[in-house]
N, C-alpha and C positions, 0 to 999 in steps of 0.2 A: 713501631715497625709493624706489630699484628694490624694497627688500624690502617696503614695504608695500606697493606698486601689486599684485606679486606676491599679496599676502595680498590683498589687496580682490579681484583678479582670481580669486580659489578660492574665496571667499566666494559671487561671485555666481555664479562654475561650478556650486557646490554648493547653490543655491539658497537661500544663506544660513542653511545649517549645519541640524542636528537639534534646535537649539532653537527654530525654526519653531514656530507654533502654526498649529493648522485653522483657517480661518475657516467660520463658522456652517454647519452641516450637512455640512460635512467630517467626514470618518473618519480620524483618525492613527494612522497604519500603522508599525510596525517591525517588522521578520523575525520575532521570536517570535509577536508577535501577528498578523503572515500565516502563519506553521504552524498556530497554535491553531483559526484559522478556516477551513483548507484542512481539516484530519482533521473538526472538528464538520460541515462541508457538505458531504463527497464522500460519494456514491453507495458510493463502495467500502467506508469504517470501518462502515455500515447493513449493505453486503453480509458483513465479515467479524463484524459482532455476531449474524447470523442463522447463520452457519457455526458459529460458539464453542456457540450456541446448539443445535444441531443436535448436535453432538456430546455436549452434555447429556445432549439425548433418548436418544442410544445408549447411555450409559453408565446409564441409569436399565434401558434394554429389556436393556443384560446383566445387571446384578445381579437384574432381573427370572426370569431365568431362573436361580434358587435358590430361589426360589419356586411350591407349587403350583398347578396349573394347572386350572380347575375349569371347567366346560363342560356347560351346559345344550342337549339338543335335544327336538324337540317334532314330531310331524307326526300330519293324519288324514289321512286314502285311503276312498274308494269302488271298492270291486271287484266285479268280474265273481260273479255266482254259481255255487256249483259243487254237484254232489251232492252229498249229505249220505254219510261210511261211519260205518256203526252195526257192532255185532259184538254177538251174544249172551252177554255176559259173565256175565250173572246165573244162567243154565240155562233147561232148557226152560222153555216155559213162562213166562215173564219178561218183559219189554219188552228191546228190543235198548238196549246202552248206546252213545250216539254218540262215537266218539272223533272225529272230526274235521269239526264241525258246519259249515253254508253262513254264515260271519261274512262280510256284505259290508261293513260299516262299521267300520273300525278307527281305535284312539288308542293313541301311545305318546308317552311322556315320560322321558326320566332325566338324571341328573345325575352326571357322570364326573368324577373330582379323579385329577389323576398328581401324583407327587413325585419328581423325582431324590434318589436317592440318592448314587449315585459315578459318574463322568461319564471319570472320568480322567486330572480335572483340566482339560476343556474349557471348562469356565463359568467356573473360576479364572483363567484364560489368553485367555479372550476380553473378562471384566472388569479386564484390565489391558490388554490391547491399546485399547477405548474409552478408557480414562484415558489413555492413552497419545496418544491421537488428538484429544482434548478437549489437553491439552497443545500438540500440534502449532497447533491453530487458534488456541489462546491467542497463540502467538508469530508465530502467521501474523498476527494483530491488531494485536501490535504492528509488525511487519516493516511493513505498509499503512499504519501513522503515520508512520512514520518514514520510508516513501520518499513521505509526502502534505508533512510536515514540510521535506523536503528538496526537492522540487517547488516548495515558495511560496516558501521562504528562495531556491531560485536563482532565480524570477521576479522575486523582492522587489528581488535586487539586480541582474537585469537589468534590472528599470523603473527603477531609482535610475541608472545607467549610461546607460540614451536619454533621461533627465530631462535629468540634468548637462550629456549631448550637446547639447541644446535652448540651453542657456547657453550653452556656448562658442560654439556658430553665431549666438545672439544677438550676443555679444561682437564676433566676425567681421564681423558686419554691422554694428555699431556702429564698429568701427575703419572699415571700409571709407567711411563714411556720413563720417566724419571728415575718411576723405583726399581723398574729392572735392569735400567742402568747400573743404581747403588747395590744392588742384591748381586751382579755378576760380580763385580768390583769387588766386594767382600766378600764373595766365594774364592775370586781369585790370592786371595789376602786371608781365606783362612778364617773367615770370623761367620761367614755364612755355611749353611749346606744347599745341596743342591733343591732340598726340598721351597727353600727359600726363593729360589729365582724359580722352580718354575710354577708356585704359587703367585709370582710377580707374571709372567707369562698368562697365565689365563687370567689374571686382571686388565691386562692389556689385549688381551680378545673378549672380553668383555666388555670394556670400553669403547672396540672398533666396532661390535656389534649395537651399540647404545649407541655410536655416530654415525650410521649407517640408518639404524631407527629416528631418531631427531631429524637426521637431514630428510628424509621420505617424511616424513608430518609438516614439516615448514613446508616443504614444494608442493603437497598438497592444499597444505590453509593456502598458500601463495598462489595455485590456481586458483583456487574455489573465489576467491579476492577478485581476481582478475577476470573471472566470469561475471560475480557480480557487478563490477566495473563497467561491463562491456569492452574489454582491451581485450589487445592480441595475446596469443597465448603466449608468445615470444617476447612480452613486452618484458621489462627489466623493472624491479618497485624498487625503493628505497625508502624504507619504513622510516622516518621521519622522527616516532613518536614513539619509538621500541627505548630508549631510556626508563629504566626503574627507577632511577635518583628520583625522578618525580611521582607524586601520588597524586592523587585527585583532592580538591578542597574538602575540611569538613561541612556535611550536607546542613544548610538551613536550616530553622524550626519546622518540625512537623508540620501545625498550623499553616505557616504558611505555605507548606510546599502544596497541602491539601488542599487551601485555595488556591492556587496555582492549577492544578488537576482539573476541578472540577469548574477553572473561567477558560481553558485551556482545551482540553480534550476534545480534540473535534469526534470522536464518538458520541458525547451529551448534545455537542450542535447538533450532531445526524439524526439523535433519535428525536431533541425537540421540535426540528424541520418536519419530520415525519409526523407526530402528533399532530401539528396545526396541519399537517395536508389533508392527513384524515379527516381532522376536525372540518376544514372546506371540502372535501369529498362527501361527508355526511348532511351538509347542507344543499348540495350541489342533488343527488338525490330524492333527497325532501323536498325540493321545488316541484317536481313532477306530479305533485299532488296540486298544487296551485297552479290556475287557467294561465293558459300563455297566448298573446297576443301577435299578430304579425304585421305587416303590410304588404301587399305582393302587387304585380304588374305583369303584362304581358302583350308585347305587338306580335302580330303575327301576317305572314305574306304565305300565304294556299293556291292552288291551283289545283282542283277547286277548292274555296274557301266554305269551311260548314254553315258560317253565319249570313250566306247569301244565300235566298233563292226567288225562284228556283236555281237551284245546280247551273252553272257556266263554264263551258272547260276555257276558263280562262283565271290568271291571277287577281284577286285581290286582295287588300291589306283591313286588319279590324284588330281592336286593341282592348283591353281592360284594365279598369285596376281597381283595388278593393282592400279589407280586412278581414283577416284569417282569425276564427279566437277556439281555440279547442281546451277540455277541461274533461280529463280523466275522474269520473264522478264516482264511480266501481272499481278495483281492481282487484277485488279478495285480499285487499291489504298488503299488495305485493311491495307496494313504495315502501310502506310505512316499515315492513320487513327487513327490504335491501338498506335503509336509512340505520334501524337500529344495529343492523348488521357491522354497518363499519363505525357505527359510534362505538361498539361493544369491543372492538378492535382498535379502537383509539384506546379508550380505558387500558386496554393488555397492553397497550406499547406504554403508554405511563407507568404500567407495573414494574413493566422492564427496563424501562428508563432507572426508574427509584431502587431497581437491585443492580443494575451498572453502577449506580452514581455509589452503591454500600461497597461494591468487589475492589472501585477505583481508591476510596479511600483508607482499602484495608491494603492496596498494593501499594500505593505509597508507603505508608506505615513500615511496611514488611521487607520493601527495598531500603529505606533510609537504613532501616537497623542492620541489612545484610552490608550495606556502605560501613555504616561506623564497624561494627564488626573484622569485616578486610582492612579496616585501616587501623584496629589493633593489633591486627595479626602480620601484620606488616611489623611493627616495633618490634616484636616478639621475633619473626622471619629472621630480622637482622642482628638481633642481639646472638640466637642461634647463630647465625653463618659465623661472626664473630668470635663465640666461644669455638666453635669448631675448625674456624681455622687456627685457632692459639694451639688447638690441639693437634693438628696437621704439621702443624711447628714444630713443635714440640717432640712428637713423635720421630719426624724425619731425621729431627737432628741426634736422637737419643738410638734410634736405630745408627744413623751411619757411626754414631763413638763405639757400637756395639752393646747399647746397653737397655738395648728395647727388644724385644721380639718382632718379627714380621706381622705376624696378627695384630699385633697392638697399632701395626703404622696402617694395615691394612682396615683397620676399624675406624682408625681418624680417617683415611683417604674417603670412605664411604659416608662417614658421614659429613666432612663437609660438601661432599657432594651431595647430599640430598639436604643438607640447608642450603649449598647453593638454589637447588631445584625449588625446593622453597621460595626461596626469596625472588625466582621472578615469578612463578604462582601465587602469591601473597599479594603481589605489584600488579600483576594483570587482572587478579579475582577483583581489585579495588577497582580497576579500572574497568570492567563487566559490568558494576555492582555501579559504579559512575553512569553510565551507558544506561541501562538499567532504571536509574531512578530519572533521567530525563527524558524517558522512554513515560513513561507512568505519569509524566507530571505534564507532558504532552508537549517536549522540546526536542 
């Protein structure tokens, strides 16, 4: 008989288990399905799609530049007039020929194409650094799910935790509501004093004040949920997954959860993306000391054209094309500076990479054990509720023959309520401490 009252009593702690259904416009909630809806609604997985995105675009503008660059300009001008100089080129006698006629109205036009040639290997090395940083944002993306994921699943199961709390202060006040029943009953009968019932009496304003507190903490986790969510404030949840019958499995071997972590963790991708871009930014750089080559072109349509004369106010068209080769021969070592500069900054983020990879492997470690731990104290939650509800029994019934004190019943009533409170703190810490290590192991 103790072991089912026990079992009816975690039934209704747990608001009558995860096999619940919604009623009508309810939303049925479990942990997975409050991650899936925390990463689709937050502001942040929009802010890190425009980032992934972003880096797109630079990885398009480097390989851009392995391509010619073609460039059209265009202007007229009105100018000031000026004397005309003529010179007698033809001999006496002759009209003077003008070399450089009064043009106040000028047009020019042309169109200039460059092409690298040899660079150094700078374009090589800057369109790996982009790839490299498209990389980084990809696991920045997922790093933002997976701390959005780990966000709902521990609100999911902090609101299952001030749910269940709602129960057991129910429970409380229902015991209470009981004994000041049997306390007036027995005062009426002679076997109680008055002091009895209204020691029952302020247990039961004690009670309504503990259900009054539980229910304010559940409608809080229950907004704070539904923010996270992005749902209306009105919306309706039905926890799903607020059953304590269930605990979370025993956690894996160490070993392998450890590698798990560290094939896993989109932090270790972040920071090793980062090194090699360094690593191609430091090359990229260093090209600048080595000659770069080009090819360039250009037509052009003037009025007047520079490359005729003398001077015509009229248009004509004249074209070139050639190679460009330039070579920073001096620069007070500025390249050679900026180069060691972000090698020396590669090196730091390797250092930091290798004390991440020590803090991931001591969290794992350190959550597994906070898991097993919750799920011994779970055994123990229950065995408590159990002893204390024999003694809740026990007592009740030894008071109502008259052969108990009120205190004694009032001792048992408190304390199976705080094994009850226990045993869904026992059941949610396990389930925190669940969350927790696939948090860490990068799930």
């Amino acid at each position: 008989m103790n072991a089912r009252r026990i079992s009816m009593n975690l039934l209704f702690t747990l608001g009558l288990g995860s096999a619940a259904m919604p009623a009508h416009g309810q939303t049925l909630l479990d942990a997975e399905e409050a991650a899936r809806l925390a990463i689709q609604a937050s502001n942040l997985t929009a802010a890190a799609a425009d980032r992934l995105e972003a880096t797109g675009y630079a990885i398009k503008a480097a390989d851009g530049a392995r391509l010619p660059v073609i460039s059209v300009n265009a202007a007229v001008a009105r100018q000031n007039g000026v004397p005309e100089f003529t010179a007698p080129l033809q001999g006496p006698g002759q009209p003077p020929v003008v070399l450089y006629p009064n043009i106040q109205d000028t047009y020019n036009a042309d169109l200039t194409l460059t092409q690298p040639i040899y660079t150094g290997g700078a374009i090589t090395a800057n369109r790996e650094a982009a790839r490299m940083d498209e990389s980084a944002a990809t696991w920045s993306q997922s790093l933002t799910a997976l701390e959005l994921a780990y966000a709902a699943r521990i609100q999911y199961w902090t609101a299952v935790g001030a749910s269940a709390g709602v129960a057991v202060a129910e429970a409380q006040l229902k015991r209470a509501r009981r004994l000041y029943d049997d306390a007036s009953a027995l005062r009426e009968a002679g076997m109680a004093v008055n002091a009895d019932v209204f020691a029952a009496e302020a247990r039961v304003a004690a009670a309504e004040v503990d259900v009054i507190r539980t229910r304010n903490e559940a409608e809080k986790m229950l907004a704070r949920l539904r923010s996270l969510l992005g749902m209306d404030d009105l919306a309706e949840i039905t926890l799903a997954d607020a059953s304590t019958d269930r605990v979370p499995d025993d956690p894996p071997s160490l070993t392998g959860l450890q590698q798990q972590a560290l094939e896993d963790r989109p932090e270790l991708k972040m920071a090793d993306a980062r090194i090699e871009a360094l690593g191609a930014r430091a090359r990229a750089v260093d090209a600048a000391r080595l000659p770069a080559v080009g090819a360039t072109g250009q037509y052009v349509l003037a009025r007047p054209n520079q490359r005729y004369f003398p001077l015509v106010d009229e248009a004509n068209q004249s074209w070139r094309v050639g190679l460009v080769a330039s070579w920073t021969v001096f620069d007070g070592s500025q390249i050679k500076a900026r180069a060691a500069e972000v090698e020396a900054e590669q090196r730091a983020q390797q250092q930091d990479r290798g004390e991440l990879e020590r803090q991931i492997l001591l969290e794992v470690e350190t959550t597994r054990l906070e898991l097993e731990s919750a799920l011994k104290a779970v055994g123990s939650a229950d065995a408590s509720a159990t002893a204390a509800g024999a003694w809740e029994e026990a007592s009740s019934e030894r008071y109502a023959a008259g052969l108990a004190l009120l205190s004694e019943l009032l001792d048992a009533q408190a304390s199976l309520t705080a094994a009850e409170a226990a045993q869904v703190k026992t059941r949610v810490a396990a389930w925190l401490a669940d969350v927790s290590l696939q948090r860490v192991v990068g799930r």
